[in-house]
py3Dmol code that shows the C-alpha trace and the ligand (Angstrom):
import py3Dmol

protein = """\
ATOM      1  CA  UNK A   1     -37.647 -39.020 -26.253  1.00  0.00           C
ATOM      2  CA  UNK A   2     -40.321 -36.853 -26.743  1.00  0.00           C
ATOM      3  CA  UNK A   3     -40.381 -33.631 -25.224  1.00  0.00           C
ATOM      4  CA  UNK A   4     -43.245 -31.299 -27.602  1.00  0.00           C
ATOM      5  CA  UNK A   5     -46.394 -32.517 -29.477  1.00  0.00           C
ATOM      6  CA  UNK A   6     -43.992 -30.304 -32.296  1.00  0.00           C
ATOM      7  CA  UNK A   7     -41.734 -32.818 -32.834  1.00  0.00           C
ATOM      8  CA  UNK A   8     -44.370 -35.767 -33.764  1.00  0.00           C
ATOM      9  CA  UNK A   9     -44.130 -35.034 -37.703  1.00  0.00           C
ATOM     10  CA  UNK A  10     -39.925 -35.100 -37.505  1.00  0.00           C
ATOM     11  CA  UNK A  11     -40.645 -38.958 -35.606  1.00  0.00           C
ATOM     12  CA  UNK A  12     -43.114 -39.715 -38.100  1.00  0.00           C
ATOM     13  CA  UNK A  13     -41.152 -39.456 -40.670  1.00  0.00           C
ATOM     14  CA  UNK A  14     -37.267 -40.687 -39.112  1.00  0.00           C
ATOM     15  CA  UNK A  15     -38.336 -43.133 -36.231  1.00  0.00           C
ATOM     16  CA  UNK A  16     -37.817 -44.122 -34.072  1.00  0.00           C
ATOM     17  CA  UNK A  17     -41.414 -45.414 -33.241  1.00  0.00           C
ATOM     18  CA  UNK A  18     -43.420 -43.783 -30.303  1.00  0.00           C
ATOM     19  CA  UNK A  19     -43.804 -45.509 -26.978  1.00  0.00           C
ATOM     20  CA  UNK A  20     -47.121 -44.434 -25.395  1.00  0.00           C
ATOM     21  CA  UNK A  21     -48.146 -45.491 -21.678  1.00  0.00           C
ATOM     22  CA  UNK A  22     -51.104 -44.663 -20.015  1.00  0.00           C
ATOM     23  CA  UNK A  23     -50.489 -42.935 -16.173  1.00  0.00           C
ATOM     24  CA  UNK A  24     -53.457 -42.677 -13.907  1.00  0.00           C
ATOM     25  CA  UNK A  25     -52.037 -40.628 -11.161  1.00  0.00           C
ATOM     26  CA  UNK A  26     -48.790 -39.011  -9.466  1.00  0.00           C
ATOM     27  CA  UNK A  27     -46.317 -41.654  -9.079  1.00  0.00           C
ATOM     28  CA  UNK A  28     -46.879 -43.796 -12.479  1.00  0.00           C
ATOM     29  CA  UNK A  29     -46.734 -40.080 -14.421  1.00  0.00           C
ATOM     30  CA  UNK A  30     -43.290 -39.746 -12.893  1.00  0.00           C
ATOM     31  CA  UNK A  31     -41.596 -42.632 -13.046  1.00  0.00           C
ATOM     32  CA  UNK A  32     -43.116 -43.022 -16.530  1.00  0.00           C
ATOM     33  CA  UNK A  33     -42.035 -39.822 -17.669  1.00  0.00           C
ATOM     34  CA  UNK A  34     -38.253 -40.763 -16.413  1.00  0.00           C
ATOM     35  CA  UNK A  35     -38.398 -43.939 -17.748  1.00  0.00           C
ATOM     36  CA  UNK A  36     -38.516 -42.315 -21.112  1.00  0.00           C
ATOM     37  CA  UNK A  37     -41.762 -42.846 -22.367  1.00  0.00           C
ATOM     38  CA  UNK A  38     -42.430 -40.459 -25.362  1.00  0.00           C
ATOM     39  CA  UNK A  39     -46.510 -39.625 -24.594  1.00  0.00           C
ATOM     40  CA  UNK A  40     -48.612 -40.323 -21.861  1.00  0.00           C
ATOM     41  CA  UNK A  41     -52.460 -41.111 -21.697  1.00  0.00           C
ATOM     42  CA  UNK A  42     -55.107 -40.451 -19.267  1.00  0.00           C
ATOM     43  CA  UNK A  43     -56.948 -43.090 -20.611  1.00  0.00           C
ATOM     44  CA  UNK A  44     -60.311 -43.493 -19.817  1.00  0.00           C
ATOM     45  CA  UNK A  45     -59.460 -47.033 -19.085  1.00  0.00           C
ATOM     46  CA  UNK A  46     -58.749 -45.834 -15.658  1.00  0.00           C
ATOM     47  CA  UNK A  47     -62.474 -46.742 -14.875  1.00  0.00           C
ATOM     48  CA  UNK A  48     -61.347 -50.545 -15.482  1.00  0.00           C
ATOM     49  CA  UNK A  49     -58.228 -51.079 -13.709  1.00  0.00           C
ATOM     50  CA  UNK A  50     -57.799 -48.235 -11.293  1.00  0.00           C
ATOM     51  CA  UNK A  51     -61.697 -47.613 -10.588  1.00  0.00           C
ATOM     52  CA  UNK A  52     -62.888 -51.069 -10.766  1.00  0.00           C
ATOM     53  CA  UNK A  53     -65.884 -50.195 -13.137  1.00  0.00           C
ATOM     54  CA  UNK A  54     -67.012 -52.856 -15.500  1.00  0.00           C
ATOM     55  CA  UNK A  55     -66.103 -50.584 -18.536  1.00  0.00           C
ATOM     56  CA  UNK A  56     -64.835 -46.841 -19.837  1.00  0.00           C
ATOM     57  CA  UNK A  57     -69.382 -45.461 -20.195  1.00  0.00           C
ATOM     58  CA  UNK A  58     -68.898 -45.146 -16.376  1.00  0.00           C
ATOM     59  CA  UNK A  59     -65.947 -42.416 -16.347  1.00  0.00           C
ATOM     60  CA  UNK A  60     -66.798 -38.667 -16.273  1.00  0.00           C
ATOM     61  CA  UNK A  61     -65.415 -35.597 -17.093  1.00  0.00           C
ATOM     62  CA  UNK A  62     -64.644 -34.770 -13.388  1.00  0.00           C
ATOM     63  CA  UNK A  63     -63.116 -38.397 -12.743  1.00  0.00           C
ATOM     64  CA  UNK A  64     -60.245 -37.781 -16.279  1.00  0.00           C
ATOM     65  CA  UNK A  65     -60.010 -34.423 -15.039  1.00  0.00           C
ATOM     66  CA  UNK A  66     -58.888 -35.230 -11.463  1.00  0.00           C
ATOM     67  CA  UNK A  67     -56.765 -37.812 -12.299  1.00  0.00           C
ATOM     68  CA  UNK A  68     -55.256 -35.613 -15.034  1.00  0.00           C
ATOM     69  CA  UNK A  69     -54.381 -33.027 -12.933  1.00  0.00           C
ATOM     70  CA  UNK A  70     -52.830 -35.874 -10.557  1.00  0.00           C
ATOM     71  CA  UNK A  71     -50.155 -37.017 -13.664  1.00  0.00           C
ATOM     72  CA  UNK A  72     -49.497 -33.563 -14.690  1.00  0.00           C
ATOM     73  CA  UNK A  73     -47.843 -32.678 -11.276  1.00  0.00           C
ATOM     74  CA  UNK A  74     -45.651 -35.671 -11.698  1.00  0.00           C
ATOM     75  CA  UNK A  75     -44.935 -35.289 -15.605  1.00  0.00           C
ATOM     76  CA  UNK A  76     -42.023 -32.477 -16.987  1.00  0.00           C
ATOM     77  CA  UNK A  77     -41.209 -33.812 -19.954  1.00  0.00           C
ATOM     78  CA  UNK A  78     -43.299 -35.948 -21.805  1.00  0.00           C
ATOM     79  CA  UNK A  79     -46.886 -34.321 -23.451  1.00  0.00           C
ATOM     80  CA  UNK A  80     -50.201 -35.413 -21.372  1.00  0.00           C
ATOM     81  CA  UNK A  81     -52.937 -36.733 -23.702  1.00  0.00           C
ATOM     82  CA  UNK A  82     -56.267 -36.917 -21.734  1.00  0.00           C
ATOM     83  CA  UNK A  83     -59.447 -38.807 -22.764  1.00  0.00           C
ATOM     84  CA  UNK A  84     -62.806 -37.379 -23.132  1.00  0.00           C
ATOM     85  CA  UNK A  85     -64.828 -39.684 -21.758  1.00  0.00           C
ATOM     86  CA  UNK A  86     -68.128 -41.031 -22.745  1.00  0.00           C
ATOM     87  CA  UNK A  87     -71.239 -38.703 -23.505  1.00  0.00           C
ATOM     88  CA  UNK A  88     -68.815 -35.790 -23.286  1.00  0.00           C
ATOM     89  CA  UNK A  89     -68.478 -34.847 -26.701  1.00  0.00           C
ATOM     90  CA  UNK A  90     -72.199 -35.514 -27.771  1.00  0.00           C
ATOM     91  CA  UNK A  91     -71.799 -32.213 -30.381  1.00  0.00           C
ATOM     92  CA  UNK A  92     -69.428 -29.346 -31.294  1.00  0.00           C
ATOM     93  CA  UNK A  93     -70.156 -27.177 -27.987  1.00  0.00           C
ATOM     94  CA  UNK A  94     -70.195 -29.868 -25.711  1.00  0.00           C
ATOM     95  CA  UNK A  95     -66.482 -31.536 -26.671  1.00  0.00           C
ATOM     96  CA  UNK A  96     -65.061 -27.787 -26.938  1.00  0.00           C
ATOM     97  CA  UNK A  97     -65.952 -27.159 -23.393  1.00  0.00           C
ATOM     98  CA  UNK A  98     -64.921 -30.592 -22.057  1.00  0.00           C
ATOM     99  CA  UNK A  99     -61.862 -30.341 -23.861  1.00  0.00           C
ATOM    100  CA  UNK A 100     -60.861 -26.960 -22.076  1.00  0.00           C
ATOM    101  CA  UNK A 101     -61.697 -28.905 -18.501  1.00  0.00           C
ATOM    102  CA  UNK A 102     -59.173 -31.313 -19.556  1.00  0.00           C
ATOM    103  CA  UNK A 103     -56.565 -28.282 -20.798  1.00  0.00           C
ATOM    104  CA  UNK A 104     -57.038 -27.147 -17.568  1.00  0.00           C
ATOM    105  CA  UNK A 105     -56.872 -29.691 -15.307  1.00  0.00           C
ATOM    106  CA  UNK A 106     -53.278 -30.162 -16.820  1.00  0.00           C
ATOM    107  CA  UNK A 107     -53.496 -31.720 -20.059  1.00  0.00           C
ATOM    108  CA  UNK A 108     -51.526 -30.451 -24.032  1.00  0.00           C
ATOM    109  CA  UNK A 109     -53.758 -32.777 -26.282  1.00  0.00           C
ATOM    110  CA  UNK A 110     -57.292 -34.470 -25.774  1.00  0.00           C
ATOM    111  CA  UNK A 111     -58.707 -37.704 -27.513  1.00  0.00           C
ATOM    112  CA  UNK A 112     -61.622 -38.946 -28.724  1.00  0.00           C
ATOM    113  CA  UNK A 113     -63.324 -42.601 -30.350  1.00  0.00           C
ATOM    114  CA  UNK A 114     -64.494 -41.653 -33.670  1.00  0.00           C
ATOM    115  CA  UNK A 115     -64.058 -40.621 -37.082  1.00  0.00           C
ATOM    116  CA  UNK A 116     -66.225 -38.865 -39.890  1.00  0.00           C
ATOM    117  CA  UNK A 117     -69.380 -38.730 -37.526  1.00  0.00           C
ATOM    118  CA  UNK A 118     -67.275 -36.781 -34.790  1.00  0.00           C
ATOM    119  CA  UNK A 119     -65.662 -33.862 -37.408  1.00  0.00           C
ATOM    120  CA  UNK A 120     -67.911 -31.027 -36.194  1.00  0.00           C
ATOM    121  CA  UNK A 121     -66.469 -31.971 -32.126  1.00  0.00           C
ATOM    122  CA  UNK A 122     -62.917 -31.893 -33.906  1.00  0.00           C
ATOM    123  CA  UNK A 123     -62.903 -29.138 -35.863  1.00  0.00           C
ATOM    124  CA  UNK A 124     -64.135 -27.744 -33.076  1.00  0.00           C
ATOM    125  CA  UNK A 125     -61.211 -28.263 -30.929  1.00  0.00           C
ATOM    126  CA  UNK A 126     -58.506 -27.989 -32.687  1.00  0.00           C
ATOM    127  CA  UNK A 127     -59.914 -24.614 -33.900  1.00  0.00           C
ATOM    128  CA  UNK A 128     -59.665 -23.466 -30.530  1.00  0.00           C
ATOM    129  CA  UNK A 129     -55.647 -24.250 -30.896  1.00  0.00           C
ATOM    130  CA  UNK A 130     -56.323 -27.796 -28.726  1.00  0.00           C
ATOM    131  CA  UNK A 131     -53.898 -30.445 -29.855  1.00  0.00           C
ATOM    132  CA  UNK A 132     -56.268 -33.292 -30.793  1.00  0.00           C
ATOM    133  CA  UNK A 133     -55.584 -36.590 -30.778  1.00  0.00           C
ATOM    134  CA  UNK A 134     -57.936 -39.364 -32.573  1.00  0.00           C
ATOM    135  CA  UNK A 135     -59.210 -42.870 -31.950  1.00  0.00           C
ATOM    136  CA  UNK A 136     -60.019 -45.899 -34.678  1.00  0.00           C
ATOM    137  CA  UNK A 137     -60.851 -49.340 -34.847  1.00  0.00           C
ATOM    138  CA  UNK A 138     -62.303 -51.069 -31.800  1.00  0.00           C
ATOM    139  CA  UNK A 139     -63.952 -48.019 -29.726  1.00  0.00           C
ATOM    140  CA  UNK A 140     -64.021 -48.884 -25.904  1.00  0.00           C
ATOM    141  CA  UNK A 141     -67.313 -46.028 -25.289  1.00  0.00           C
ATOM    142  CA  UNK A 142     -68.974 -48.462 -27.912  1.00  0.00           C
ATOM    143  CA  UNK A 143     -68.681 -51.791 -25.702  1.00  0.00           C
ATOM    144  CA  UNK A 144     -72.469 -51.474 -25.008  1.00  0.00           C
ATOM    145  CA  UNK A 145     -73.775 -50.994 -28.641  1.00  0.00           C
ATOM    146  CA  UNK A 146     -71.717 -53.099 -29.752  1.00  0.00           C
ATOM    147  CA  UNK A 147     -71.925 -56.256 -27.400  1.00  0.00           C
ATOM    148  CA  UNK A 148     -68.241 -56.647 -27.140  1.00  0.00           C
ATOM    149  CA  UNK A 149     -64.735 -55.928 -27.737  1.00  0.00           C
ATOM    150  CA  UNK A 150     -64.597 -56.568 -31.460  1.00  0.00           C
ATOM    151  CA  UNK A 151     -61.857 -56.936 -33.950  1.00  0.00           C
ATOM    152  CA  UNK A 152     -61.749 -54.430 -36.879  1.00  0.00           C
ATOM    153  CA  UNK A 153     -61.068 -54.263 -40.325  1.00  0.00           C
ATOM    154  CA  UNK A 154     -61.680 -57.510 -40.913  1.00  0.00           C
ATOM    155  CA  UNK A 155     -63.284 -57.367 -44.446  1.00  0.00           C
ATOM    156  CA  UNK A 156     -62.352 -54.922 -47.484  1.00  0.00           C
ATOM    157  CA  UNK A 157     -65.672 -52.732 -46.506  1.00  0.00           C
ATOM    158  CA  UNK A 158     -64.533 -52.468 -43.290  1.00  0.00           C
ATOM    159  CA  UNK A 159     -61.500 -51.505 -43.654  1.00  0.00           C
ATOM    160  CA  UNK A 160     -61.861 -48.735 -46.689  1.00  0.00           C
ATOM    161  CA  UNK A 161     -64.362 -47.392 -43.359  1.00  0.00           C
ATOM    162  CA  UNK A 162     -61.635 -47.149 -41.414  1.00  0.00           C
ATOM    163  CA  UNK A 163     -59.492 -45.562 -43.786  1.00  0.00           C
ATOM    164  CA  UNK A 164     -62.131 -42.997 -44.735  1.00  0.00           C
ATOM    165  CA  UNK A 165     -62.491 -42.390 -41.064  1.00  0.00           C
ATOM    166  CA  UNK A 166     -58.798 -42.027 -40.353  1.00  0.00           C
ATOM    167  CA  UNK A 167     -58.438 -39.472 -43.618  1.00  0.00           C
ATOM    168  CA  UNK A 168     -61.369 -37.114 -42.191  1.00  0.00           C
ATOM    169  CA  UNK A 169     -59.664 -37.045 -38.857  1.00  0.00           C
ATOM    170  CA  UNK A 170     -56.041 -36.160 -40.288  1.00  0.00           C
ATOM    171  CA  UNK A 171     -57.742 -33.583 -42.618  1.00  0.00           C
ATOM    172  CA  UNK A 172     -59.188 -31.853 -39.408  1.00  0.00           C
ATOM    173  CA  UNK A 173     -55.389 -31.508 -38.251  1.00  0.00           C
ATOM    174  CA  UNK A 174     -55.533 -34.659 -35.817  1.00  0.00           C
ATOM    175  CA  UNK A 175     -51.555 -35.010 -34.536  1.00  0.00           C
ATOM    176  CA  UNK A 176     -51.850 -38.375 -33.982  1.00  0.00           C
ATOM    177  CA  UNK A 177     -54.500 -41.703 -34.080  1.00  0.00           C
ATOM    178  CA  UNK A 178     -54.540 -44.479 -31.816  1.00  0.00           C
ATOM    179  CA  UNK A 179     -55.723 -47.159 -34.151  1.00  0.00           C
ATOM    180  CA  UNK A 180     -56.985 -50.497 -31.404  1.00  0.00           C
ATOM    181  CA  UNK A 181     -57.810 -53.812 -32.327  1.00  0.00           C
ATOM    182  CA  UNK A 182     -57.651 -53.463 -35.607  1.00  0.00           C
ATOM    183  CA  UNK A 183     -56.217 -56.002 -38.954  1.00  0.00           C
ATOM    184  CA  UNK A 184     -52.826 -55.344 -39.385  1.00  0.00           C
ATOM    185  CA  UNK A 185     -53.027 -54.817 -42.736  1.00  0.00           C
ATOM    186  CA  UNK A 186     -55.790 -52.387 -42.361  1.00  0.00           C
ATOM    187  CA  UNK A 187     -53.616 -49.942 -39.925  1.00  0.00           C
ATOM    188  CA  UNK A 188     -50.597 -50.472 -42.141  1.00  0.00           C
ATOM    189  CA  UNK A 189     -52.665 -48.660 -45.120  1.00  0.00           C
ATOM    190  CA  UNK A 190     -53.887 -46.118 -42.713  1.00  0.00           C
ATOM    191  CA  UNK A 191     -50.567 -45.596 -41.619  1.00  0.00           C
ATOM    192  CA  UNK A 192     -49.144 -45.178 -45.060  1.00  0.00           C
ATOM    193  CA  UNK A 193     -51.715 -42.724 -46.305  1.00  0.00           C
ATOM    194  CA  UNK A 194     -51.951 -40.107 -43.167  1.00  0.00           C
ATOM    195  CA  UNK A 195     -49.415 -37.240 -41.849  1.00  0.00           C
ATOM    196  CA  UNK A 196     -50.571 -37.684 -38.417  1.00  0.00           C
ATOM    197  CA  UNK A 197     -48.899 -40.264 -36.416  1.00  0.00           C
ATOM    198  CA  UNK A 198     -50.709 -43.974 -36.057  1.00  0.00           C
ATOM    199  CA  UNK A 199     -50.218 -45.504 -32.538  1.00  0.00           C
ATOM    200  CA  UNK A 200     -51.498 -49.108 -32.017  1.00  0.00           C
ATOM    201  CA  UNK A 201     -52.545 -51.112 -29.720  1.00  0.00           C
ATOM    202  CA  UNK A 202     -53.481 -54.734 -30.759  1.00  0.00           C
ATOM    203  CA  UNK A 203     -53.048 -53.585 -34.199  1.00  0.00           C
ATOM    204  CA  UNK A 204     -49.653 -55.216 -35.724  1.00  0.00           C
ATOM    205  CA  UNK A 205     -45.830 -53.815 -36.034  1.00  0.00           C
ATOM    206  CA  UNK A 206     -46.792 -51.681 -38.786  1.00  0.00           C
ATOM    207  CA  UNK A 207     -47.651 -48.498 -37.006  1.00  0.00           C
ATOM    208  CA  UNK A 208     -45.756 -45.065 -36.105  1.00  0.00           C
ATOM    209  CA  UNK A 209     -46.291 -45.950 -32.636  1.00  0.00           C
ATOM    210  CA  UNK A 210     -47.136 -48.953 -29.546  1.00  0.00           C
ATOM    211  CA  UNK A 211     -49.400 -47.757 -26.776  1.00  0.00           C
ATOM    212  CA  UNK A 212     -49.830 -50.126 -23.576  1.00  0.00           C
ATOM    213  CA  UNK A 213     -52.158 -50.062 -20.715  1.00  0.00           C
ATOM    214  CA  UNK A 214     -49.598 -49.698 -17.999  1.00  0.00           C
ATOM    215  CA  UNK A 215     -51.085 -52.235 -15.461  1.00  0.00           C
ATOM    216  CA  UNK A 216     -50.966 -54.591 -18.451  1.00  0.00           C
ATOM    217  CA  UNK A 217     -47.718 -53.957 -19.053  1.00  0.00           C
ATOM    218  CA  UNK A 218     -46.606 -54.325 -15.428  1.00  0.00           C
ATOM    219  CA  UNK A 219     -48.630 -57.067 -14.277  1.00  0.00           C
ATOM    220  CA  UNK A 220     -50.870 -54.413 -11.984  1.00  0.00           C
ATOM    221  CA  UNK A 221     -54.453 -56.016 -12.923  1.00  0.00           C
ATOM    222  CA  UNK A 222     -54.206 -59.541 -12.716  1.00  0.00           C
ATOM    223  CA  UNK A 223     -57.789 -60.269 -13.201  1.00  0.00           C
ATOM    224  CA  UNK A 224     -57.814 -59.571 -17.093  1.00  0.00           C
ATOM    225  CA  UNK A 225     -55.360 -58.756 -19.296  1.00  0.00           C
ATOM    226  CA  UNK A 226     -55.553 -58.638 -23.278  1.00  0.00           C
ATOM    227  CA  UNK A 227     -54.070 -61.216 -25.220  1.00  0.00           C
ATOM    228  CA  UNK A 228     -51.925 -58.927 -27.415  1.00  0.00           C
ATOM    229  CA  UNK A 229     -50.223 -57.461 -24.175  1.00  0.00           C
ATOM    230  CA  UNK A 230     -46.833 -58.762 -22.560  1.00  0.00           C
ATOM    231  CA  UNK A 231     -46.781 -58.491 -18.965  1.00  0.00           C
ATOM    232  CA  UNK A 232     -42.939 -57.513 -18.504  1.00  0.00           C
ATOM    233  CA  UNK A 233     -43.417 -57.350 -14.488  1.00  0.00           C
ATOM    234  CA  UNK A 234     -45.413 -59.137 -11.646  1.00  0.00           C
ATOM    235  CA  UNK A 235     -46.614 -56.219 -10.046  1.00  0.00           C
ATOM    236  CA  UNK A 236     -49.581 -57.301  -7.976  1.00  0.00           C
ATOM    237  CA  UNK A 237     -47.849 -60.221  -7.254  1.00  0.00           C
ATOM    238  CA  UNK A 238     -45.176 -58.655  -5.212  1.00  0.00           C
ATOM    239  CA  UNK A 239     -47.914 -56.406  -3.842  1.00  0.00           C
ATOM    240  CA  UNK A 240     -49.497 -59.299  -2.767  1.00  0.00           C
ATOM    241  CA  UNK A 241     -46.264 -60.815  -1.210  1.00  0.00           C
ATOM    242  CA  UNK A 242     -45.381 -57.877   0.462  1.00  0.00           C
ATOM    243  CA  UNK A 243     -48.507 -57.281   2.145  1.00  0.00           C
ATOM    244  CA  UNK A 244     -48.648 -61.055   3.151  1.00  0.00           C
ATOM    245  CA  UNK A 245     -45.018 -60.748   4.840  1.00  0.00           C
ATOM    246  CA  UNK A 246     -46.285 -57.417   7.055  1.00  0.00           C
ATOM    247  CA  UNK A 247     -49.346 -59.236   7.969  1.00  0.00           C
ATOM    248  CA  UNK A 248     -47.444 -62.100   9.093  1.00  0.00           C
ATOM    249  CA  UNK A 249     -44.808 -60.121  10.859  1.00  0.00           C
ATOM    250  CA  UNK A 250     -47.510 -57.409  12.817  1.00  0.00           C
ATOM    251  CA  UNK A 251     -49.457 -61.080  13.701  1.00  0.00           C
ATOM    252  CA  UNK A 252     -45.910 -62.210  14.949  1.00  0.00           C
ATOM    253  CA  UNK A 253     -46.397 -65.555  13.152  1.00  0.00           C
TER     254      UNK A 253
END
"""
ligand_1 = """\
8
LIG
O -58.199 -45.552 -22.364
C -57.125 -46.013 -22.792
O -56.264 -46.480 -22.041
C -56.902 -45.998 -24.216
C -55.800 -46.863 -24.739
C -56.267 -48.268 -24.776
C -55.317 -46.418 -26.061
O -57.602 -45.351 -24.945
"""
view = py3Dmol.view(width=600, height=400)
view.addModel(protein, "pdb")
view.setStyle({"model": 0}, {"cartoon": {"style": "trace"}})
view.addModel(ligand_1, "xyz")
view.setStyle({"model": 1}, {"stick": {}})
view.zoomTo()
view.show()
């Protein structure tokens, strides 16, 4: 288990491979920080499936920073990664000073969706001794320009991209990538070529790293759930049950 961003290098290069949750608040930090889980995310993906927005451009700084602050009283061991969300990182300045709200609201590394377009926001970070933490392949912030959630890496051009991308990030001192949606093959190379640790999600087995959205993982948001993720619990379902059973038993029927 993970206790110190430190100790990513010594994993990268002996296993075994990092298991990455996202937590949205007090009680999911906890028990996923006991469980064992090596990193956890604030992911901006809060605004889906704990804010019921239609997609992460909705999410502000004050929204990640509140529910950052909510995990971090419930996490001791594991490191906090928090999401800068959308339009919050629009130059150097801006993603410097967004990235100290998340620092303070609780959090030891911040992420963003980009590569070699976004080097000025990350040099800018980590120069200000912020753990940084980078995101390739299919971009969640870029739903709306892009007119979907779209596989990458699918062709040699697109994939050299991505590599370029993932090289100007690790160059900047990035400690790890999350590489999404993304040809296997394409975040294997990345993989191979980097220091920083990969972590993938809908990406293939040959990463340093799996990260899950927890309520996909426990079977929380029933209404959609990625194809790529195994639901290993029936969450809402037993919420559902329970709540059925008191309503039944305060109606007396
Ligand atoms: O917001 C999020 O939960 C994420 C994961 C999908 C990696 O960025």
């Amino acid at each position: 288990m993970l206790t110190s961003l430190s100790e990513l290098p010594a994993r990268k290069a002996a296993g075994p491979p990092l298991a990455v949750l996202t937590a949205y608040d007090y009680p999911m930090g906890r028990l996923l920080d006991e469980a064992g889980a090596d990193l956890l995310l604030v992911g901006d993906s809060l605004g889906m499936v704990v804010l019921g927005l239609p997609d992460t451009t909705g999410v502000t700084l004050d929204m990640m920073c509140h529910h950052t602050a909510a995990v971090r009283r419930g996490v001791t061991r594991a490191p906090v990664i928090a999401d800068l969300p959308y339009h919050t990182y629009r130059d150097a300045s801006e993603a410097l000073a967004s990235a100290r709200c998340l620092v303070e609201a609780g959090a030891d590394a911040v992420k963003l969706e980009g590569g070699v377009d976004f080097v000025p926001q990350v040099r800018a970070i980590v120069g200000a001794g912020i753990p940084f933490v980078g995101h390739l392949g299919m971009l969640p912030q870029s739903v709306r320009v892009e007119g979907g959630y779209k596989k990458k890496g699918r062709t040699p051009e697109d994939a050299d991209r991505l590599l370029a991308d993932a090289l100007a990030l690790d160059a900047e001192g990035a400690c790890a990538i999350v590489l999404e949606s993304m040809m296997p093959e394409a975040a294997e190379a990345i993989t191979r070529r980097i220091r920083a640790n990969t972590i993938g999600i809908g990406a293939g087995p040959g990463t340093d790293g799996q990260v899950l959205v927890t309520s996909d993982l426990t079977g929380a948001f029933p209404w959609f759930r990625p194809p790529f993720a195994r639901a290993r619990a029936a969450v809402a379902d037993e919420m559902s049950r329970a709540a059925r059973e008191f309503i039944a038993d305060v109606r007396g029927c």
